[in-house]
C-alpha positions as CSV (number, residue, x, y, z in Angstrom):
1,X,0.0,0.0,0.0
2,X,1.0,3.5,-0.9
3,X,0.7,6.8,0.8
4,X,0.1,10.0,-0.9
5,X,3.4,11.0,-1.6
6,X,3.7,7.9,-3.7
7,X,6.3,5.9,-0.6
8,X,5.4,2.8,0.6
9,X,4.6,2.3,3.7
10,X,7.6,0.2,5.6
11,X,10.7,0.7,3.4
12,X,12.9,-1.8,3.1
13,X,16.7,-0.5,4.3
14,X,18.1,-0.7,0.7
15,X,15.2,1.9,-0.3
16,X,16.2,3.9,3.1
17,X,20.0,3.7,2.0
18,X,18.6,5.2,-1.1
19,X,16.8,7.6,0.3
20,X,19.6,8.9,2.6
21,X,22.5,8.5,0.0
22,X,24.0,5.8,2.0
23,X,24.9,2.3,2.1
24,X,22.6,-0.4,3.3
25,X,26.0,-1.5,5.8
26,X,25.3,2.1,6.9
27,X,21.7,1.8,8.0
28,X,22.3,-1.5,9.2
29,X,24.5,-0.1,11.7
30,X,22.1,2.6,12.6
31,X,19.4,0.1,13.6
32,X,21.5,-1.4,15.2
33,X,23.1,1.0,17.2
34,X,19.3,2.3,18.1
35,X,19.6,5.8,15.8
36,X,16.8,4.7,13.4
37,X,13.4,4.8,14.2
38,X,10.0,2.8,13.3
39,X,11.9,-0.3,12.6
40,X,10.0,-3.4,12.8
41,X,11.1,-6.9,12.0
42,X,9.2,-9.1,9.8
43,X,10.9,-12.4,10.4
44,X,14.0,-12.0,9.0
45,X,13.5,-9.0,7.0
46,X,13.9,-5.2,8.5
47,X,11.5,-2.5,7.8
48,X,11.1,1.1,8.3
49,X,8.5,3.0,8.7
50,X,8.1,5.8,6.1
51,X,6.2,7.9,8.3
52,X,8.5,7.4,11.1
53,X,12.0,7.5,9.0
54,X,10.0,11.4,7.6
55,X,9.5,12.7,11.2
56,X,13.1,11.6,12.3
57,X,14.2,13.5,9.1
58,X,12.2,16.7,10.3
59,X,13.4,16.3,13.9
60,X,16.7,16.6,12.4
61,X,16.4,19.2,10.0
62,X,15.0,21.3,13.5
63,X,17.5,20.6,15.6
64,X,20.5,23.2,16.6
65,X,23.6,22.7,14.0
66,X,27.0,22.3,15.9
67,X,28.4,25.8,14.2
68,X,25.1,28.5,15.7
């Protein structure tokens, strides 16, 4: 199922890795070090919510930059 923006609904992590530019080793290691959020397991496959991978994006694009 699609949302109105035309992005699934769980991601899987080589669409996140896509999404952020990255490598899928990359996002693997942020799941696993906790930094990712809405990740659900689906026996052995790892998904992310779109909606929650979005608001983590905004939360970050909000927060204080090291150089203010």
């Amino acid at each position: 199922m699609k949302r109105p923006d035309g992005l699934p609904r769980y991601l899987r992590v080589d669409e996140v890795a896509d999404l952020l530019r990255t490598t899928p080793k990359a996002i693997y290691v942020k799941i696993e070090r906790g930094q990712l959020p809405g990740v659900i397991r689906v026996g052995r496959r790892l998904l992310v919510s779109a909606d929650g991978l979005l608001e983590f994006l905004s939360d970050q694009r909000d927060a204080p930059s090291l150089k203010e």
